[in-house]
C-alpha positions as CSV (number, residue, x, y, z in Angstrom):
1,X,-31.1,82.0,-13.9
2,X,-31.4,78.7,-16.4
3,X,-31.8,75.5,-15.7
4,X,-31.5,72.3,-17.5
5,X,-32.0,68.5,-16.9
6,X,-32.0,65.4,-17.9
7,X,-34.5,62.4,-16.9
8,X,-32.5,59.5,-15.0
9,X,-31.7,56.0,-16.7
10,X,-30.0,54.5,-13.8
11,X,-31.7,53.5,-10.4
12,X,-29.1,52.1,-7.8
13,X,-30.5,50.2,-5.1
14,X,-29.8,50.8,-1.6
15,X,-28.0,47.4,-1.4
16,X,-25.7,47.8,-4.1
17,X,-21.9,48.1,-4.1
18,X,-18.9,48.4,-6.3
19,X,-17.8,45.1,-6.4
20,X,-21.2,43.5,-7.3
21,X,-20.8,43.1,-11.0
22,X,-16.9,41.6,-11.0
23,X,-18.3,39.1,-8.1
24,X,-21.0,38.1,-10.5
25,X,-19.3,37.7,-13.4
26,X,-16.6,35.6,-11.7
27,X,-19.5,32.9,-11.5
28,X,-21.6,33.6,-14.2
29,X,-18.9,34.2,-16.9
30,X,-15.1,33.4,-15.6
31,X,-13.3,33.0,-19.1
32,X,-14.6,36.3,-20.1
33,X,-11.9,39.1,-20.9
34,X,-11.7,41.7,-18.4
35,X,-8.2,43.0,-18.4
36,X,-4.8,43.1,-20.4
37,X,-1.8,43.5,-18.7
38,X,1.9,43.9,-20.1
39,X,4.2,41.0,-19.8
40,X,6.9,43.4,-18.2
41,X,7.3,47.4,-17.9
42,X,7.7,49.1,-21.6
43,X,7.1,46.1,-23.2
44,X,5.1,45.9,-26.3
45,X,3.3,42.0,-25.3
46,X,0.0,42.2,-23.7
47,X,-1.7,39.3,-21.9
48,X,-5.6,39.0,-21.1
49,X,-6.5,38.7,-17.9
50,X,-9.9,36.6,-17.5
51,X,-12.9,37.3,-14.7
52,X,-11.5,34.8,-12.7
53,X,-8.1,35.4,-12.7
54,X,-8.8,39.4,-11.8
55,X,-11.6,37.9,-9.0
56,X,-9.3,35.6,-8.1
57,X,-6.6,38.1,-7.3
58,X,-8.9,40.7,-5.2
59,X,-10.2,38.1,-3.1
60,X,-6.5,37.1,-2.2
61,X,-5.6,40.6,-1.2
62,X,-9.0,41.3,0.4
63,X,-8.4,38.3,2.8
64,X,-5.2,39.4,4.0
65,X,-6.4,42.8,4.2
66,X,-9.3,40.8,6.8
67,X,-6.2,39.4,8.4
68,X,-4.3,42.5,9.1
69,X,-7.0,43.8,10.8
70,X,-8.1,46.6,8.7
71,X,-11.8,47.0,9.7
72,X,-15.2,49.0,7.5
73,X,-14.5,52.5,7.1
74,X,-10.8,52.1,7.5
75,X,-8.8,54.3,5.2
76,X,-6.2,52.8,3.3
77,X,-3.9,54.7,1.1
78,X,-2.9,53.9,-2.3
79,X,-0.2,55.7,-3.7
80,X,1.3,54.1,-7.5
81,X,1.2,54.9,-10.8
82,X,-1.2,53.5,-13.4
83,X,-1.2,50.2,-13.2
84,X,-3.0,46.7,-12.9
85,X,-2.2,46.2,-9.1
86,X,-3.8,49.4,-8.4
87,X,-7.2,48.2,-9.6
88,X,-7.1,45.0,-7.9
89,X,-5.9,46.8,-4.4
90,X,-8.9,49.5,-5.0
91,X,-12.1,46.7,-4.9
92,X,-10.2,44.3,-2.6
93,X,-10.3,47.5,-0.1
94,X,-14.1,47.8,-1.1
95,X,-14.4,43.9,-0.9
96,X,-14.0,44.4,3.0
97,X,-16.1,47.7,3.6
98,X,-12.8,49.6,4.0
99,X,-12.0,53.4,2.1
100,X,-9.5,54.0,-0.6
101,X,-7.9,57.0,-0.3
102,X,-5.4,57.7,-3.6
103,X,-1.9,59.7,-3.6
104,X,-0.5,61.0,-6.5
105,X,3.0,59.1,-6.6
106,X,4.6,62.5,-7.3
107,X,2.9,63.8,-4.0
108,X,5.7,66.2,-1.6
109,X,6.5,64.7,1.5
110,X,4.1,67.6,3.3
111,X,1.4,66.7,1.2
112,X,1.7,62.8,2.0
113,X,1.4,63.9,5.6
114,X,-1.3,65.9,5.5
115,X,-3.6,63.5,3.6
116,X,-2.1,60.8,5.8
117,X,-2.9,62.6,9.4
118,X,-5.9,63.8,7.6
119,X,-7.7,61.0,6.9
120,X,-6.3,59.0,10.0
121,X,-5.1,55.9,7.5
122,X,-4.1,52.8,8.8
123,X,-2.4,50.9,6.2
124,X,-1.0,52.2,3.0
125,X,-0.7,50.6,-0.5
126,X,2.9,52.0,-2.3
127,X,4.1,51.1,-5.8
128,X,7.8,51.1,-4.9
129,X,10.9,50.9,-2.2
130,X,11.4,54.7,-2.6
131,X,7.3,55.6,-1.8
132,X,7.6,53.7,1.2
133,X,10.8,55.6,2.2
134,X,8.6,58.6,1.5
135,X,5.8,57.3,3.7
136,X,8.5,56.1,6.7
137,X,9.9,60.0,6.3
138,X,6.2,61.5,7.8
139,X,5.7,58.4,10.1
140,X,6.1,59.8,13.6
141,X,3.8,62.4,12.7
142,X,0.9,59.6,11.2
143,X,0.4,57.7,14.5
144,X,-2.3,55.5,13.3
145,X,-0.6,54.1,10.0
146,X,0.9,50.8,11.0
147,X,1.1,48.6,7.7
148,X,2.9,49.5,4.2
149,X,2.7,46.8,1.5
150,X,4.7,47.6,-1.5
151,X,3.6,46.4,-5.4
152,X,7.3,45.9,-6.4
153,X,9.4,43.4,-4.9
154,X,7.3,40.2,-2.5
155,X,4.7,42.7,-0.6
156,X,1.7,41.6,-2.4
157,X,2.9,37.7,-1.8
158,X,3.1,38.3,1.7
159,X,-0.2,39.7,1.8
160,X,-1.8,36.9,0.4
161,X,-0.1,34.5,2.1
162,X,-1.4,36.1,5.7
163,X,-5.3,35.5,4.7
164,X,-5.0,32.0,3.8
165,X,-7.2,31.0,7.0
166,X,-10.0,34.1,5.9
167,X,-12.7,31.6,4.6
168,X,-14.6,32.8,1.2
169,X,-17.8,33.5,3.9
170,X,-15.9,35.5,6.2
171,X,-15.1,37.6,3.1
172,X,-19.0,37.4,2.0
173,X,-20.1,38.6,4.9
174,X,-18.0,41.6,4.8
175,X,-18.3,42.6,1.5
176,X,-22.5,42.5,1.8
177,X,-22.1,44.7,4.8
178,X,-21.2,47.4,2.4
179,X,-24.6,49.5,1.5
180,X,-24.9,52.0,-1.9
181,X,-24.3,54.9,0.9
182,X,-20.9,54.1,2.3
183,X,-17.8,55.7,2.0
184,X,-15.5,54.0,-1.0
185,X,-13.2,56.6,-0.9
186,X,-11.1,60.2,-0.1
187,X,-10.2,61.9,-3.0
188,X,-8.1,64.9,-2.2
189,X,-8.4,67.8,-4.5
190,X,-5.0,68.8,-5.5
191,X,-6.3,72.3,-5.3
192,X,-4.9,75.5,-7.1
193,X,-5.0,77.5,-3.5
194,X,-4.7,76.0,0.1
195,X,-4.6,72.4,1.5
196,X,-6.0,69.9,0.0
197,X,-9.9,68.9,1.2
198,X,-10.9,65.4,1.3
199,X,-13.9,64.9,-1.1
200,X,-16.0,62.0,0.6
201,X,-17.3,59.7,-2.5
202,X,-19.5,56.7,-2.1
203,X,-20.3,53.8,-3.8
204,X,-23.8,55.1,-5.3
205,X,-21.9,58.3,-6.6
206,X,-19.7,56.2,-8.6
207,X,-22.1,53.5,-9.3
208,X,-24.7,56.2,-10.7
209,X,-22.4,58.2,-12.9
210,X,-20.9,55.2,-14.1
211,X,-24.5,53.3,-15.4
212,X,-25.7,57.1,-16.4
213,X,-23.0,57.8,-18.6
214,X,-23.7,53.6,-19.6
215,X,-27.3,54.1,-20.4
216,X,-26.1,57.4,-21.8
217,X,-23.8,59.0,-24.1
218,X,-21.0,56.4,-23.4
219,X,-23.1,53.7,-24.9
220,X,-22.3,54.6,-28.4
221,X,-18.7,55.1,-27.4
222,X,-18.2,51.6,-26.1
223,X,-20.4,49.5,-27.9
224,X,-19.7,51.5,-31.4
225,X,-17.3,49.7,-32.4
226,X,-18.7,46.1,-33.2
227,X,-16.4,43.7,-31.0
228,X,-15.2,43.6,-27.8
229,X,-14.6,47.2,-26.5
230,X,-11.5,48.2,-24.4
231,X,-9.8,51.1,-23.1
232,X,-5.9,51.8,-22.4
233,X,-5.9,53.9,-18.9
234,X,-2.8,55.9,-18.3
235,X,-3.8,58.8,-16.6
236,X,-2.8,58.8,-12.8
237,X,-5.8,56.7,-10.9
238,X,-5.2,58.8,-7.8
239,X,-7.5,61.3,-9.9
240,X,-11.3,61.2,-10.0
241,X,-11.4,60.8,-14.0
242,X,-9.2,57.8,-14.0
243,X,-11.1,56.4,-11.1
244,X,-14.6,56.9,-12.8
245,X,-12.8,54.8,-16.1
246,X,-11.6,51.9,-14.2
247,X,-15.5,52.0,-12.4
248,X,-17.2,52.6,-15.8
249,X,-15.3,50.4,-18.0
250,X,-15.8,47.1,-15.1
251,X,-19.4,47.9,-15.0
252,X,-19.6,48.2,-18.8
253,X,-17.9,44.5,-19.0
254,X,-14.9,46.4,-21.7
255,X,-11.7,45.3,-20.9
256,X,-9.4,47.5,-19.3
257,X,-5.2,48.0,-19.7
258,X,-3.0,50.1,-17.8
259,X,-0.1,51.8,-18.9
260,X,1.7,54.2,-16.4
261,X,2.1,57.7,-17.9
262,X,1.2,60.0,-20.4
263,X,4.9,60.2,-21.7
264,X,6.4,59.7,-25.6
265,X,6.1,55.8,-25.0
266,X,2.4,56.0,-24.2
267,X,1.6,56.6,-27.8
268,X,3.5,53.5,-29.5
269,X,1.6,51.8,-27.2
270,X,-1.8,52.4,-28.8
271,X,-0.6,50.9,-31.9
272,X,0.2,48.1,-29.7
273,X,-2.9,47.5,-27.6
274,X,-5.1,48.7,-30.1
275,X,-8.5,50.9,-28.2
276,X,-11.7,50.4,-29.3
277,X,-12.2,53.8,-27.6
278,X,-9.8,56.3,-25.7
279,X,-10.3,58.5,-22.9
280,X,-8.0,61.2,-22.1
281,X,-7.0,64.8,-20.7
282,X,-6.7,67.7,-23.4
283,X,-3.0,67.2,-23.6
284,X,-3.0,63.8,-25.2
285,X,-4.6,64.4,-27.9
286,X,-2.0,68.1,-28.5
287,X,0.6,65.7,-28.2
288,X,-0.8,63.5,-30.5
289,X,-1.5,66.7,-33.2
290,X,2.0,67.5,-32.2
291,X,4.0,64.9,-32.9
292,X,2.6,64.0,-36.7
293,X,2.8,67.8,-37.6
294,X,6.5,67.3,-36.3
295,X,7.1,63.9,-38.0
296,X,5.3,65.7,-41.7
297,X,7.8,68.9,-41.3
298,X,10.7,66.4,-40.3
299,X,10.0,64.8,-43.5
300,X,9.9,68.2,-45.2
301,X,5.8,67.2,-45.6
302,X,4.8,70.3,-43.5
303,X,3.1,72.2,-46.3
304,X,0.7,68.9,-46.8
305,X,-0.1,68.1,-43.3
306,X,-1.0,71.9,-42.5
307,X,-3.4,71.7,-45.6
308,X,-4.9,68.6,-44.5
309,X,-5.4,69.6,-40.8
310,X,-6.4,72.6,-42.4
311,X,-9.5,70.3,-44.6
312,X,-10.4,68.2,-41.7
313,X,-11.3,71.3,-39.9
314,X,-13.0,72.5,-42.7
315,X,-14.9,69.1,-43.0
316,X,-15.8,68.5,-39.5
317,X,-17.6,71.9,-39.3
318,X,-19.5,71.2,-42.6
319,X,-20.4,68.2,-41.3
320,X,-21.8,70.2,-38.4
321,X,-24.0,72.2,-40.7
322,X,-25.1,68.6,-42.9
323,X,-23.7,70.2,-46.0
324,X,-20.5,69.1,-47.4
325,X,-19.5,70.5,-50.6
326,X,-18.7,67.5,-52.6
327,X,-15.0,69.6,-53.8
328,X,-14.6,69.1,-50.1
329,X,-15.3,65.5,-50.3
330,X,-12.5,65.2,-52.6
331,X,-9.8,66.8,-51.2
332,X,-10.6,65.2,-47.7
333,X,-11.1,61.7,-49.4
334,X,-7.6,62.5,-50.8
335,X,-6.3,63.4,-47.2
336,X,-7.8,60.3,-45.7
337,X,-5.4,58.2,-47.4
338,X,-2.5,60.5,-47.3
339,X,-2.3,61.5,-43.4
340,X,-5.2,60.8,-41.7
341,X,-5.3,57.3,-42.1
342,X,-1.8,57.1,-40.5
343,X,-2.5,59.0,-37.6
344,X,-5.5,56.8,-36.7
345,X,-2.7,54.3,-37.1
346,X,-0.7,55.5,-34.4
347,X,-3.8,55.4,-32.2
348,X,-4.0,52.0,-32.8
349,X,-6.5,51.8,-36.0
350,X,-9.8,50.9,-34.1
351,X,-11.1,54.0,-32.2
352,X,-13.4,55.8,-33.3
353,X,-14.6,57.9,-30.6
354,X,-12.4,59.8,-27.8
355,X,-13.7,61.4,-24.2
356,X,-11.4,64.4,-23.1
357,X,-11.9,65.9,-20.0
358,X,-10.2,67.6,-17.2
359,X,-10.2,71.0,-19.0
360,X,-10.8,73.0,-22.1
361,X,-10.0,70.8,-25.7
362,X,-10.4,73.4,-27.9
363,X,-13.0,73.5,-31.2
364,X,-10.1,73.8,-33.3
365,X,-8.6,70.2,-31.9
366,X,-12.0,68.7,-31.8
367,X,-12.9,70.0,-35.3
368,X,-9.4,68.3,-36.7
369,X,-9.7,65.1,-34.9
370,X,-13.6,64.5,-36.3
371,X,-12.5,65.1,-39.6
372,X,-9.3,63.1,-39.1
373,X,-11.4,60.5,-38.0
374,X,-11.5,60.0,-34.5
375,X,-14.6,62.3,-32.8
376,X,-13.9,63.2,-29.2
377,X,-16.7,64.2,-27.2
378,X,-16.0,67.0,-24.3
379,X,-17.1,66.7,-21.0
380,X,-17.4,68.4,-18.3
381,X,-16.8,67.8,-14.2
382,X,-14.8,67.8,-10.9
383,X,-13.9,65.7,-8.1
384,X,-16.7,67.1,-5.7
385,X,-18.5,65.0,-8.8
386,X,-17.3,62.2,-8.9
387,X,-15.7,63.3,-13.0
388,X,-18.4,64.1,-15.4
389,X,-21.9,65.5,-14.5
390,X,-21.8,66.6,-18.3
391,X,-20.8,65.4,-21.9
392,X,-21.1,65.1,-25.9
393,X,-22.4,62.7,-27.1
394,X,-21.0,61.4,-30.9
395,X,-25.0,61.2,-32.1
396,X,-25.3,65.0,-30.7
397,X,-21.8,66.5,-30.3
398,X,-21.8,70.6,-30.0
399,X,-17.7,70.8,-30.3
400,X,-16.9,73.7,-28.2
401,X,-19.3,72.9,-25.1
402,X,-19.5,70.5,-22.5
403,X,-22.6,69.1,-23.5
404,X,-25.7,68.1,-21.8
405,X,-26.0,66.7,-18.1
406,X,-26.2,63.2,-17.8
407,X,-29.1,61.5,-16.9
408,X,-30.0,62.2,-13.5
409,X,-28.3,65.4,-13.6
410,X,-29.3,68.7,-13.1
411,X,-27.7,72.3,-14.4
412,X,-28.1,75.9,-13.0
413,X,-26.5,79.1,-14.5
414,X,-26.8,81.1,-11.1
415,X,-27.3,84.7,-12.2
416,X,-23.8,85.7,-11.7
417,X,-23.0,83.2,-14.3
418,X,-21.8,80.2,-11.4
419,X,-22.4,76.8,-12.6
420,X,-24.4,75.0,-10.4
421,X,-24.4,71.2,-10.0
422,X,-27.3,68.0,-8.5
423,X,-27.5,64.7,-8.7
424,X,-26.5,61.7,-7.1
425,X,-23.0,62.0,-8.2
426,X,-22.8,65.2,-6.0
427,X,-20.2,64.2,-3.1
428,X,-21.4,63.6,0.4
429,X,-19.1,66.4,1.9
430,X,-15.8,67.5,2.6
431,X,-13.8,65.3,5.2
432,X,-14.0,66.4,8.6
433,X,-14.8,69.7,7.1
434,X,-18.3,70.7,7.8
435,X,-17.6,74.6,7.3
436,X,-16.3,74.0,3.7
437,X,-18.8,71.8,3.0
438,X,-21.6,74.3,4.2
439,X,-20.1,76.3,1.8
440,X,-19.8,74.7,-1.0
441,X,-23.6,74.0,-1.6
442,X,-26.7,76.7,-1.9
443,X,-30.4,75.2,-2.2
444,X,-28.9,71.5,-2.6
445,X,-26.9,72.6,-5.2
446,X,-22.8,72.3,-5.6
447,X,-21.4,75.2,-6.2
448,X,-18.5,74.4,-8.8
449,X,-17.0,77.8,-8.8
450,X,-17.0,77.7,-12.6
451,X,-18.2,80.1,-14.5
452,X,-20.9,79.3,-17.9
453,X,-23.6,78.9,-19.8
454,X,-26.7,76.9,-20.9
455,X,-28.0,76.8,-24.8
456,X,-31.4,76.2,-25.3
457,X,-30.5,72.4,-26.0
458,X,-29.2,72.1,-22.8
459,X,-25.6,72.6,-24.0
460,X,-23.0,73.7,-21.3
461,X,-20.3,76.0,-21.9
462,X,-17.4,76.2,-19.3
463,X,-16.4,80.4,-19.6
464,X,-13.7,80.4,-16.8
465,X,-13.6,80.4,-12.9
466,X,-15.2,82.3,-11.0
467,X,-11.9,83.0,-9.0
468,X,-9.9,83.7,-11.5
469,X,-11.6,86.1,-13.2
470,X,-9.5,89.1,-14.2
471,X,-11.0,92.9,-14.1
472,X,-8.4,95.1,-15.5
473,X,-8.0,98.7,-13.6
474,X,-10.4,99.9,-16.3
475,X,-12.9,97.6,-15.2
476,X,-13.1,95.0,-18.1
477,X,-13.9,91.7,-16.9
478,X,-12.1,88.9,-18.9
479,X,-11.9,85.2,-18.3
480,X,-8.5,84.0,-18.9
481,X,-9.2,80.5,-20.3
482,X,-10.3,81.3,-23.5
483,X,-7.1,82.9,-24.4
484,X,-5.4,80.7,-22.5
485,X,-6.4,77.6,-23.9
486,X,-5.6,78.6,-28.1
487,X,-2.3,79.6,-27.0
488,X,-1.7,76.5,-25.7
489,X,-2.7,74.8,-28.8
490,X,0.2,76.1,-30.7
491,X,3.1,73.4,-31.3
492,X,5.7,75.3,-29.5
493,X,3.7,76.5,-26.5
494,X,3.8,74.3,-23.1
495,X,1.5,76.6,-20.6
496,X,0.2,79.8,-20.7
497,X,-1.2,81.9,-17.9
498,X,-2.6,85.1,-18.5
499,X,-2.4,88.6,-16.0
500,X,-4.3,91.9,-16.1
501,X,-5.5,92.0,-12.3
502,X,-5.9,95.3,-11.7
503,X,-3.7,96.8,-14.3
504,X,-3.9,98.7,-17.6
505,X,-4.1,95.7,-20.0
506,X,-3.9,92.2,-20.8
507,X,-1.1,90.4,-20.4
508,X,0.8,86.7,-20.4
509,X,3.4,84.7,-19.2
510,X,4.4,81.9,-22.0
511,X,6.9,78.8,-21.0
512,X,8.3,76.3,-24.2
513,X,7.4,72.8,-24.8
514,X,10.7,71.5,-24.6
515,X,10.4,68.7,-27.6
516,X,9.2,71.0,-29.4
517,X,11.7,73.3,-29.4
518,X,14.1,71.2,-30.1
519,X,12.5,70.3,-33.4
520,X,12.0,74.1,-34.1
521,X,15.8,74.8,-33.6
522,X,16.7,72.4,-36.3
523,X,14.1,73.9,-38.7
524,X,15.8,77.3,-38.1
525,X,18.9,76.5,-37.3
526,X,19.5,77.9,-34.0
527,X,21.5,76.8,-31.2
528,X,21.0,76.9,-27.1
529,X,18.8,75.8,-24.7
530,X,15.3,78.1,-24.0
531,X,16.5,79.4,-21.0
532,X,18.8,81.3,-23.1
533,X,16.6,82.0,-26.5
534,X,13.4,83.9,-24.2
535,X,14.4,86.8,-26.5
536,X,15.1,85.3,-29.6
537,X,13.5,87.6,-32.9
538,X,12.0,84.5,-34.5
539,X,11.3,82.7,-31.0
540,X,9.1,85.6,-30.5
541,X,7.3,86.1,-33.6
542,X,6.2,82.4,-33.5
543,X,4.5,82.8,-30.4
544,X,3.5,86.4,-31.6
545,X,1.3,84.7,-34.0
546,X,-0.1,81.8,-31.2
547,X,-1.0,85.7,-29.4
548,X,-2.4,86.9,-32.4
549,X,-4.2,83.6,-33.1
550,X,-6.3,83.9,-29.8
551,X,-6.6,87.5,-29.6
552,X,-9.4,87.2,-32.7
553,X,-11.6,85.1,-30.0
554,X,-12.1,88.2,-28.0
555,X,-12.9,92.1,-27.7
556,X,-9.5,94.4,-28.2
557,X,-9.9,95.2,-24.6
558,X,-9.7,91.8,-24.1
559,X,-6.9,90.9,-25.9
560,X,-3.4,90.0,-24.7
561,X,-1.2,93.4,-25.6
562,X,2.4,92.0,-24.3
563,X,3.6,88.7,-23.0
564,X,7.1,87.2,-22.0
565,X,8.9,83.6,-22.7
566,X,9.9,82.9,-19.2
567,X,12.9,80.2,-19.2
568,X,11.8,77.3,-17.2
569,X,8.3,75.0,-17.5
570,X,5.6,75.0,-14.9
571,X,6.2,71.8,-13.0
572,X,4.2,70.1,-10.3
573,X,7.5,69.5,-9.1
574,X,8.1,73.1,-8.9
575,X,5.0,74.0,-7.2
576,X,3.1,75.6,-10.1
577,X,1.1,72.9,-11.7
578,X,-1.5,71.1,-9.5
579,X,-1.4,66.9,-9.8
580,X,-4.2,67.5,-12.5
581,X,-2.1,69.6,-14.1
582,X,-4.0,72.9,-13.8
583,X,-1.7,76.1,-13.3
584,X,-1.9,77.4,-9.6
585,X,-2.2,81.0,-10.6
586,X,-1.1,82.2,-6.7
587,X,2.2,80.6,-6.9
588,X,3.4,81.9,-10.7
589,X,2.1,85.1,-9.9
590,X,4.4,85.2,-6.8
591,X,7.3,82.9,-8.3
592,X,7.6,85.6,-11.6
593,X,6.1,88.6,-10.0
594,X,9.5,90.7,-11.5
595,X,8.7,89.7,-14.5
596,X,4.9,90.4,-14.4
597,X,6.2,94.1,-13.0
598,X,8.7,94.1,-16.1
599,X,5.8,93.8,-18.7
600,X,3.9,96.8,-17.0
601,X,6.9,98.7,-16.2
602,X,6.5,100.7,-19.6
């Protein structure tokens, strides 16, 4: 068993609450910056938002909220994608003691009722006509949800309009009712198996790991830059990572945009908005790699860009080691003006630091983005959390691990490898779930259910989950992620998911990044869709080599030794990709078992 921690920074008092720092800047500093908003969807014009303004507007909502009856401890869902409403909506819910409780907008009509009935909401926040259709659809089995108010169309007016007679005391006095240990929120984990648990967060969970990571490695990250730091936020606020973002960023005093989803016209937005520092999930940042190695080989500039991702690689780990060759120098001074410079230009020119989170990066991406230009930090956490308990930080950045715990956080390696979790970002419990929550802790410890380990620094490595570990019917244990996760890194590769359980060898299942492919086929000139190229010779040589590629980062028993295109993408639509977008093993393994039998059928 090791252990590692890290002395606290942060002391939140009893008394405090979320919405303490807005309502203090809104009368100590009201002209200050605190958020940009677009003048109208997938427009490129972006307008600031003052202190007062933003105050201004959760004090309007949380007054009609007062009107409507919605009471302390009420839960109140919130189902929209990223986007300015949904942070003023979040702390004018905590302005009157009540509890947040976030749907993904692209939730099934089971899983809306479930959280719904679950957590016994009585009003519900929805972005557009067609979520509140959704939320109608499950009403007779949701007795106590009365109220929907809806972002698009008059909802929010109407709203505002009913707490005209709520005085500014009446809101006072239920907004300092609210104590560090009350509920702010429900987060339900989108869970790989079985129903989703509600994971009961409070406001000192947030308020901790926000002013840890503040006083901690995020302090570098935000104030690096020299001016006035901002973020664009376009993950899905519904999860935990967002969430801790929009809570970070407010208590930081950066300003804060939203833009709603992770899509192609995300990234011509970052040359618009222009982030002092970015914080994303893993696949941003491929997509990102993607899309200039695309643009160089559209241009018939594939040959350079592959030597200089090649050289940034090269000169982020010598820069690891404090010796860079000065031939090196060279060639990557060359590169910085012939490609890297112009992909920090499609980031928007001023980061120079990145948080990625959610799952594995990959050294190889970190390595090329640090000597590109742009160093992202890793970190490491889960809902039952409240996001990280773990990161990089750019003054001591292992790429490859996790890093160390915050401040006020402490790590275990249980002696079956578990990783083990304290602190006071560690949720309360599980909602109306005291036998899961039993579960999930040992000697006031979470237990995470991941699998890794602890350097002598302190630095965490993520191995696999526990769950998901694979022992082959010769008894080899192997952790899919780490095969897994280079695979995924290749250009034409959308998921991977890797099989063995119980039989004679190592094995994968491989879908196509659609954009991708399309690009390919003109590069080779093929025709058809994927559905009907699965077999193709030089389809499955490329990903062949993306096999080969991760197959050096293990043992030969280890490795993958056959693997099959399958036609269609895991979709969350589909059933086979959580909200998060984490594979739910069960459901591929059940949806392709023919093929699985196929590959072992020899």
């Amino acid at each position: 068993m090791r252990e590692y921690s890290s002395p606290a920074k942060a002391e939140i008092s009893d008394e405090a609450r979320l919405t303490d720092t807005l309502f203090a800047r809104a009368a100590g500093e009201p002209k200050a910056v605190a958020a940009r908003r677009q003048e109208q969807a997938g427009a490129g014009q972006w307008r600031d938002v003052t202190v007062e303004q933003l105050h201004g507007d959760i004090v309007g909502y949380a007054k009609g909220l007062i009107s409507a009856g919605i009471g302390q401890g009420d839960r109140v869902v919130l189902m929209s994608r990223t986007r300015y409403e949904w942070t003023v909506v979040d702390y004018a819910i905590w302005s009157v003691g009540a509890v947040t409780v976030p749907i993904y907008e692209t939730s099934s009509a089971e899983q809306i009722q479930w959280i719904l009935s679950d957590s016994g909401a009585k009003a519900a926040f929805v972005e557009t006509a067609e979520h509140a259709e959704r939320i109608a659809s499950v009403k007779d089995q949701t007795p106590e949800l009365n109220q929907v108010w809806t972002f698009d169309g008059d909802g929010l007016d109407g709203l505002r309009a009913a707490g005209g007679d709520v005085t500014d005391e009446d809101l006072e006095k239920r907004r300092t009712a609210v104590k560090a240990d009350d509920l702010a929120t429900l987060i339900y984990t989108s869970g790989t198996t079985g129903r989703p648990k509600g994971c009961r967060l409070t406001h000192r969970n947030f308020l901790f790991i926000a002013h840890s990571a503040l006083e901690g490695p995020a302090k570098p990250i935000i104030q690096g830059h020299g001016g006035t730091p901002s973020t664009l936020l376009f993950l899905p606020l519904a999860h935990v990572f967002a969430r801790f973002v929009q809570v970070m960023v407010i208590e930081g005093k950066a300003t804060l945009g939203h833009f709603p989803s992770t899509g192609p016209d995300l990234i011509d937005q970052f040359s618009v908005f222009k982030p002092t520092f970015l914080l994303a999930v893993p696949r941003v940042f491929e997509k990102v790699f993607t899309k200039a190695q695309q643009k160089a080989e559209g241009e018939g500039k594939g040959k350079i860009f592959n030597i200089a991702a090649e050289t940034a690689i090269a000169y982020s780990k010598a820069l690891g080691t404090g010796n860079v060759p000065l031939s090196l120098k060279l060639k990557h001074g060359l590169f910085a003006k012939l490609v890297y410079s112009k992909l920090m230009a499609r980031l928007g020119g001023e980061a120079k630091y990145a948080v990625s989170g959610g799952s594995a990066l990959g050294s190889r991406l970190g390595h090329f983005f640090r000597g590109a230009g742009l160093t992202i930090v890793e970190g490491y956490g889960l809902t039952e959390t409240t996001a990280p308990t773990s990161v990089n930080s750019p003054d001591f950045n292992k790429i490859g691990s996790v890093g160390q715990p915050l401040p006020g956080t402490t790590i275990r390696i249980a002696d079956d490898g578990e990783v083990l979790l304290k602190g006071d970002h560690i949720m309360v419990g599980y909602w109306k779930n005291e036998k899961a929550t039993a579960e999930a802790f040992e000697d006031g410890f979470y237990r995470t259910g991941d699998l890794g380990s602890l350097d002598d620094d302190g630095f965490l490595s993520i191995t696999g989950r526990k769950k998901e570990i694979i022992v082959t019917a010769g008894g080899k244990n192997v952790a899919p992620a780490v095969l897994e996760d280079r695979i995924r890194s290749h250009a034409l590769v959308s998921q991977c998911m890797v099989v063995g359980d119980n039989r004679k060898f190592i094995a994968a299942l491989i879908t196509i990044d659609p954009e991708s492919f399309a690009l390919w086929k003109e590069q080779t000139n093929k025709t058809g869709e994927i559905s009907e190229m699965t077999e193709d010779a030089d389809l499955v040589a490329a990903i062949q080599g993306a096999i080969d590629d991760a197959n050096k980062a293990v043992s030969k028993a280890e490795g993958i030794k056959k693997f099959r295109i399958l036609p269609n993408d895991f979709t969350e639509e589909d059933g086979q990709m959580t909200a998060s977008l984490k594979v739910k093993r069960h459901v591929v393994s059940k949806q392709w078992s023919k093929e699985i039998d196929d590959i072992y059928a020899g």
